[in-house]
N, C-alpha and C positions, 0 to 999 in steps of 0.2 A: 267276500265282505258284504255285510247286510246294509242297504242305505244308510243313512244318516237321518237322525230327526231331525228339519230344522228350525228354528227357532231365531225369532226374529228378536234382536237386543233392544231393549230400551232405551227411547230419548227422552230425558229430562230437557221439558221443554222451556223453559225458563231457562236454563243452563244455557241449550243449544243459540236462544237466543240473544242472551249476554256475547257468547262468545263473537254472534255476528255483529253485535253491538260495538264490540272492541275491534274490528276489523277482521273478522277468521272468515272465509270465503265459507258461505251457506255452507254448500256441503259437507265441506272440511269441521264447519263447526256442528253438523250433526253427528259425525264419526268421532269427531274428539269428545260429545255428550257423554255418547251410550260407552264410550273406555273407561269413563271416571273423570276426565278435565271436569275442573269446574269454575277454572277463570284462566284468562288469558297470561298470565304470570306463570304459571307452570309450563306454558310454551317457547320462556324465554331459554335458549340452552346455550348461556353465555357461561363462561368460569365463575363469573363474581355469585352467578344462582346456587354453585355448590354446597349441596349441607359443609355446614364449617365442619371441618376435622376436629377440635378440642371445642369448650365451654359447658355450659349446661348440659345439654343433648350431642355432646360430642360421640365420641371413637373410647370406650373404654379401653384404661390401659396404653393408650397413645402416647400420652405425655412421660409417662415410664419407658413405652418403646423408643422414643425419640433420646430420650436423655443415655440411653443404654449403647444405641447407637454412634448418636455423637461422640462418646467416651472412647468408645471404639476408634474411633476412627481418629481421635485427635492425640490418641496415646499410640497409634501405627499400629494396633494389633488387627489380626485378621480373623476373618469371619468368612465363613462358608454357609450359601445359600441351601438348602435342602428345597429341592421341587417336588413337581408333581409330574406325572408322565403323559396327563393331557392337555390338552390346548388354553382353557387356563392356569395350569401350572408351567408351562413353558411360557407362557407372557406372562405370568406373574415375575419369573424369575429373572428374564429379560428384560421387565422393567426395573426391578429391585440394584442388577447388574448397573444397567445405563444409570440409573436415579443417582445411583451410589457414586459414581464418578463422577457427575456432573455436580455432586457437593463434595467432593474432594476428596474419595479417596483414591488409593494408587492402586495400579491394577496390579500389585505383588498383593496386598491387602484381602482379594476377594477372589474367590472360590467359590461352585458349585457342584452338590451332588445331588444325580436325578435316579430313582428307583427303578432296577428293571421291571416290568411288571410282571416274568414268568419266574424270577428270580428272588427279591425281595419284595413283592407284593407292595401294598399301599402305605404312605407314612410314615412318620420317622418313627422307625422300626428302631431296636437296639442295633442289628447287621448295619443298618445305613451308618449308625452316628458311628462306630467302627470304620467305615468307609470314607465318614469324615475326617474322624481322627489325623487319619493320614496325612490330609496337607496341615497339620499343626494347628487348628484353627484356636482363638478363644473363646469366639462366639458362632452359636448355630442360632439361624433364621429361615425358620418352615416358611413358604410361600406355599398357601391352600392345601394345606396341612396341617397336622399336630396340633387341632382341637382335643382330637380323643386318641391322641400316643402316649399314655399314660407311661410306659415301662419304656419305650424309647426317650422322652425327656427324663425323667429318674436315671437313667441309663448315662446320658449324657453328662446329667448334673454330679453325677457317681465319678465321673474323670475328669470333674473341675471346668467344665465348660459352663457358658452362660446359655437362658436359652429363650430367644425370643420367639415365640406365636406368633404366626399370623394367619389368618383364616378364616372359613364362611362357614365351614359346617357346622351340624349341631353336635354339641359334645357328647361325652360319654355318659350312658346310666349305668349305674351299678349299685344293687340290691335296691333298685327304684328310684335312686336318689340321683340329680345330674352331676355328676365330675370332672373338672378341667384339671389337666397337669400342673402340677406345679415347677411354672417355667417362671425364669425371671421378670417375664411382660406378655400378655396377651392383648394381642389386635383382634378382635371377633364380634361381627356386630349381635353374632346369635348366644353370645357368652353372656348366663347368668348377668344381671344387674348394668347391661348396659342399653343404654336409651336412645343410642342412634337413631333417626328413623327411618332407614334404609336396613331393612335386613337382606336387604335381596342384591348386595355388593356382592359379586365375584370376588374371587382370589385376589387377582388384577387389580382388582376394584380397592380393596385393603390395601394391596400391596404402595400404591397411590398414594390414598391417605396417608400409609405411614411415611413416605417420602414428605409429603408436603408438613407431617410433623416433626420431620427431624432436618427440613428446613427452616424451619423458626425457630427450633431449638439452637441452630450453628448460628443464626442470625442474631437472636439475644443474647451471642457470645462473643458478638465481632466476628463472626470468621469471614466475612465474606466483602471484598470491595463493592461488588457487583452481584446483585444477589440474583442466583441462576433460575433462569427459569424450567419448569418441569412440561410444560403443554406441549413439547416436546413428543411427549409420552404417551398421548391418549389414544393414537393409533395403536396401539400395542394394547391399550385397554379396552379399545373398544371392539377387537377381535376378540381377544378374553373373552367380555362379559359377553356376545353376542354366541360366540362357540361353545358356551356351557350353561347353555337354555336359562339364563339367570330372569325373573322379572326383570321389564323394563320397563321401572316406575319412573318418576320422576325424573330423581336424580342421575340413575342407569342412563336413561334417555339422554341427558346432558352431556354424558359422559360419553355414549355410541356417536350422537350428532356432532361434536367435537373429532373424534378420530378418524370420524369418514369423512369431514370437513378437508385434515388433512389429505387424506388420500387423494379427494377429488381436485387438487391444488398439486398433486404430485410431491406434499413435502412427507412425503411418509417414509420409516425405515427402510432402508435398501431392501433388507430382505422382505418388506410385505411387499412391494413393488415388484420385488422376484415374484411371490407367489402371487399377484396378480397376473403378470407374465406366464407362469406356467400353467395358469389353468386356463389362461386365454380369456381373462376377463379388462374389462378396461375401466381401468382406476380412475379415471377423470366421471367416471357415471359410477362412482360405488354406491351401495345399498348393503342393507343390512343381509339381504338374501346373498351377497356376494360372502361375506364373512361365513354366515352358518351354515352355505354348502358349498362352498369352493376354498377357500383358505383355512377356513378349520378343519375341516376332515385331512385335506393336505396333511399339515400339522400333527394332529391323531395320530395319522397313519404311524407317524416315526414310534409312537411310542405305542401303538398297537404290538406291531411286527418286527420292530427294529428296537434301535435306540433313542430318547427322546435327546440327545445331547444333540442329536443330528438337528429335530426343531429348534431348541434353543441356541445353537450357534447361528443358523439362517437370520433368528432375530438380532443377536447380537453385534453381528460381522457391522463394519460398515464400509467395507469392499462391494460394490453394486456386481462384480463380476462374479466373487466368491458367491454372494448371497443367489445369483441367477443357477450357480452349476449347485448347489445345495438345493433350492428349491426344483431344480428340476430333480434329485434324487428323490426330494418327496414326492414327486409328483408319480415318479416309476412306483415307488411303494404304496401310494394309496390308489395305483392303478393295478397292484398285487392284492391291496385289499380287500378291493371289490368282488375282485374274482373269487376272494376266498369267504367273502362274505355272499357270493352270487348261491354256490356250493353250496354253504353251513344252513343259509333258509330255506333251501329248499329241501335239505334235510331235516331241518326246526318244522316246516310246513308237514312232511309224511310225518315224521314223531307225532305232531298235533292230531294228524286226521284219523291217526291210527288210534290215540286215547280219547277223541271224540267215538271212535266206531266201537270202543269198548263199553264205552258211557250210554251206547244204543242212540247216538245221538246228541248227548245231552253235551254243553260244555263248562265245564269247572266254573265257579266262578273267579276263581287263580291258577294259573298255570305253570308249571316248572317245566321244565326242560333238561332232558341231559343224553350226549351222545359220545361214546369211547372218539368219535372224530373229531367233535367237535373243537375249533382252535378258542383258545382262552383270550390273544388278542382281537375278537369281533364278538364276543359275548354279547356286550351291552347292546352295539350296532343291531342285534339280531333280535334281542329282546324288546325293544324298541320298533321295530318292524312285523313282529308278532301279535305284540300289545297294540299298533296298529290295526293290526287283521279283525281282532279278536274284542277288543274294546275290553279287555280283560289285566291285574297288575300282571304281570308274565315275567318269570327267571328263565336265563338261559343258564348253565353250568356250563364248565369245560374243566379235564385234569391238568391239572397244573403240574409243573416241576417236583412239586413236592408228592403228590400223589393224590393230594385232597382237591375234591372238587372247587372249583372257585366261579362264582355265579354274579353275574350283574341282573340288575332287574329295573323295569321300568314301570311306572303306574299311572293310574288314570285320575280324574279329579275325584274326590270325597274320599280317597284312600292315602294314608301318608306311610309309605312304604318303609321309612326308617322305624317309624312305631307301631306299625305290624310287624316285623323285625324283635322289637323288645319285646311284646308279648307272646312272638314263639317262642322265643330264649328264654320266657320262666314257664311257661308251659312249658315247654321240653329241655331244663336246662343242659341238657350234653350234648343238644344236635347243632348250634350253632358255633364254631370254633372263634369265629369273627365277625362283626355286622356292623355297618354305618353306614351312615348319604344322609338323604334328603326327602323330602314328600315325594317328589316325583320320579328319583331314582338312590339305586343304592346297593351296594355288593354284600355278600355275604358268600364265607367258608364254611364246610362243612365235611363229613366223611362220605366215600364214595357209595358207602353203603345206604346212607341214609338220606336219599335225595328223595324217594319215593314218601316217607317220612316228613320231610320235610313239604312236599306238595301236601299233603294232607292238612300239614299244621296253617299252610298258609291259606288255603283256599276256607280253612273252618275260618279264619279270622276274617279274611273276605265276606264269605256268607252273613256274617255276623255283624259287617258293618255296611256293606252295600244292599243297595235294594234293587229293585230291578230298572226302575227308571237311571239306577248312576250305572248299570250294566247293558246300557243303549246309547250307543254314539249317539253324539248330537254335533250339530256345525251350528254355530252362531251366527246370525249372516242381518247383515243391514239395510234390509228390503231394498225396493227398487231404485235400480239407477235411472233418475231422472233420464229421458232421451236427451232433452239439450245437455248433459253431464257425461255425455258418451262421446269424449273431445281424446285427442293428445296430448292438448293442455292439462283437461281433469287428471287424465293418466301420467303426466311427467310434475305435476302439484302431488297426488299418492306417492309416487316415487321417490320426493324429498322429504318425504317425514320420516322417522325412526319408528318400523313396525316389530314388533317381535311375540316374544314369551310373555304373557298376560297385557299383552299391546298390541292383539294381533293385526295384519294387515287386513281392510278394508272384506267382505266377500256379501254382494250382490245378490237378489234373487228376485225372481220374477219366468213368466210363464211364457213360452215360447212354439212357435211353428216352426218343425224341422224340414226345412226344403232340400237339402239333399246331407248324405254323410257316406264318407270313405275311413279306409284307413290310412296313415302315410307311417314308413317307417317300421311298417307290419305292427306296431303297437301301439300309434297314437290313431284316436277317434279326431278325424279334422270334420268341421259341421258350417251347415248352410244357416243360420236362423232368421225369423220371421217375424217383426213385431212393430204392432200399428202401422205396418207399413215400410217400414227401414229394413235391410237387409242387412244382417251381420254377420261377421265370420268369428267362429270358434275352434278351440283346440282342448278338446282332454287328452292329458297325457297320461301312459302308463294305464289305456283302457279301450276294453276291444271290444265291448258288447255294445249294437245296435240301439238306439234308442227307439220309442215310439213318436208317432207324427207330430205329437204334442205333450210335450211334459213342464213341468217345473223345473229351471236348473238356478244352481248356486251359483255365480262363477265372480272372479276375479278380472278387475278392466287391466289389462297391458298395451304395452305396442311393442307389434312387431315389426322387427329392421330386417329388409332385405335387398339387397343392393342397393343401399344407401336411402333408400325409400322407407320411413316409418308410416305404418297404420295401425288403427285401432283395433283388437283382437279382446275378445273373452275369453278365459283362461275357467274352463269348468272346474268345478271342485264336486258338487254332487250334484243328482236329479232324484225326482219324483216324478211319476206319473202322475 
């Protein structure tokens, strides 16, 4: 992998300065500048700051969802959940479940069904709403789903069911034009004509909303002595939106700093508590990095390789015992993952170097991938580690059950992967059988024949929209850490804010004497550094090459605990010489 350019972020200095105006510790308010804060109100991440669910700039479609609901539930009939089979689809559903009981309905009432993924693919398919059928339901309720299931909602609607949307992606285009199903109610902030201003809600994140609207629906009806609270819930949302790379703008952020609130407070769902247990993490210190690589991938893994019923019972259980031997089942399968995911890139990695050495060199500016071994449940995981390597949008494929290749894909910034997607589809209309996501990631089916075909179509559309500067990593980094800023305090103040997806954590940079370096672990670079005089200790992880006496490095401030002893540590992320 070729350095990184980096590029030091902007401080709006008037900004940075308000902020320390209103109390934001100097540093903190330089960091929150250069993200976009631009007054100390957006830092507030209390409930009452939530974008309202209905009004002006509501939740399109809510106040339909709510009333569709209510009916529901207050005439005893039942409704079956349709999920999703990753990690915000199992907390979507999970909250949908728990929301739903805690405004009264009975658990004969509510049902879930969750897609296999080698089996029924993505979305309420017509097979799944069949699959519903079964427990009798009257109403289906997609959680992060059936934006764009056109012939599964018809399908549905065709056997007298009702059919409520709920969901984040972007809908479907067809003959150029966007199309949502005609369901009874659609929750979507990315849906035609609606003005939320959070488009970057998870599943989860909907799934919420529409609780909290069809609790003032039951409320402007009498139903309730005591009218229940849902905050309950935000643990479950804010693994969601942190597990499925969502922005974490504002709103998101209020909603992550609420759920890890709980966790660090120990009042979180039994089963997230298992899976902090099983990964050996400790809940009383959670951070957002706990969620996106320790309890989500967990989670995944079920609907990777297995079953996701197995995730969403973990959430649902509220047995602390049950949820501890569930979670540790996940923990056995996404430590099968791994392995099968250790495997499949290093077979992703010779496929690559093999169509680099054909190219004399040269590398695509999109890349496909396809191997007869490849496993269909680590596709994306892989494409996403490639797209890493390569700074390039990258598909991996795998054959599916059905015979037809089925491909995830991940992208880079200035490329919106769903709509390079539509434009191979009319350039080539017969090659894609199926296509949706999002700008940064998105699947597509097609035939086995035609994967070669497809690298082609997709890399012309790459060429055609990236230039070379969007075809060179960059790290964004916010120049130097003051030396008095190189505390435990600085580094446990970073650690209580909510970093993520378009919010990224803090990354340092500045020029260094390297006084000594080993490896530990046979693959971590541990390091001596040298500057103005101070002596610092470093770690890059996951990198074996020697540095020189003196370079430029990026890094990240932590602490590291060891035998109960915390110290300050740099955490590299890249160099220059």
């Amino acid at each position: 992998m070729n350095a990184p350019r980096l590029i030091e972020r902007e401080v709006p200095p008037r900004t940075a300065w308000a902020l320390e105006q209103a109390g934001v510790a100097p540093l903190l308010a330089r960091l929150l500048a250069a993200r976009g804060v631009r007054e100390a109100t957006e830092l507030d991440d209390s409930l009452a700051q939530l974008l309202p669910p209905t009004g002006p700039n509501g939740l399109k479609g809510l106040t339909e969802a709510a009333v569709l609901l209510a009916d529901t539930l207050q005439r005893g009939e039942r409704l079956v959940i349709v999920a999703d089979y990753d990690c915000d689809g199992a907390t979507a559903c999970a909250v949908m479940l728990r929301g739903l009981r805690l405004l009264g309905a009975r658990p004969e009432q509510l049902g879930y069904v969750v897609p296999d993924r080698a089996v029924h693919g993505y979305g309420l398919t017509p097979t799944i709403v069949d699959l519903a059928l079964e427990q009798q339901p009257k109403l289906l309720v997609t959680v992060d789903n059936g934006i764009a299931s056109l012939s599964g909602v018809a399908h549905a609607r065709a056997h007298g069911l009702k059919v409520l949307v709920t969901d984040h992606h972007l809908p479907a285009v067809v003959d150029g034009a966007v199309v949502v199903p005609e369901a009874d109610a659609i929750v979507n902030p990315n849906q035609p004509g609606c003005s939320f201003a959070s488009k970057s809600l998870a599943g989860v994140g909907v799934a919420f909303y529409v609780l909290m609207g069809l609790r003032a629906e039951l409320r402007a009806r009498g139903a309730f002595s005591e009218v229940p609270r849902l905050d309950g819930l935000l643990d479950l949302v804010a693994l969601g939106t942190v597990a499925d790379v969502v922005k974490l703008d504002a709103n998101n952020r209020r909603l992550v700093a609420q759920g890890l609130r709980r966790m660090r407070a120990g009042r979180a769902q039994p089963g997230v508590m298992a899976l902090f247990s099983a990964a050996k993490r400790d809940a009383s210190k959670a951070q957002g990095f706990d969620l996106g690589f320790a309890l989500g991938p967990r989670i995944n893994a079920a609907g990777r390789l297995a079953d996701m019923t197995l995730g969403i019972e973990t959430l649902t259980t509220d047995d602390p015992e049950r949820a501890l031997t569930l979670a540790t089942q996940l923990d056995a399968i996404n430590r099968e993952r791994r392995e099968i995911e250790s495997g499949m890139r290093e077979m992703a990695e010779a496929r690559l170097d093999a169509l680099v050495e054909a190219l004399s060199g040269a590398l695509p500016p999109a890349v496909a991938l396809f191997d007869a071994d490849f496993h269909e449940g680590v596709v994306g995981i892989v494409a996403s580690r490639i797209k890493d390597r390569v700074h390039r949008p990258t598909f991996v494929f795998a054959r599916g059950a059905d015979g037809q290749l089925k491909g995830s894909g991940r992208s880079i910034p200035g490329f919106h992967l769903r709509d390079a997607l539509d434009l191979v589809s009319k350039r080539e209309p017969e090659l894609l059988a199926k296509f949706g996501g999002h700008a940064m990631a998105a699947g597509a089916t097609l035939a086995v024949d035609d994967v070669n075909r497809f690298a082609l179509a997709l890399a012309r559309v790459a060429e055609e929209w990236l230039s070379e500067q969007d075809l060179t990593r960059t790290l964004r980094h916010d120049g130097a850490l003051p030396a008095e800023a190189a505390t435990a305090e600085t580094a446990r103040l970073l650690d209580a804010q909510v970093w993520g997806q378009g919010f990224e954590p803090p990354v340092f940079c500045d020029r260094f004497e390297l006084i000594s370096q080993r490896l530990v672990g046979e693959k971590h670079l541990k390091l001596r550094l040298r500057q103005a005089g101070r002596l610092i200790d470093a770690i890059w992880f996951n990198h074996v090459d020697m540095l020189p006496e003196r370079a430029t490095l990026a890094y990240r401030l932590s602490l590291d605990e060891w035998q109960g002893q915390q110290r300050v540590q740099y955490v590299i992320e890249a160099v220059q010489a």
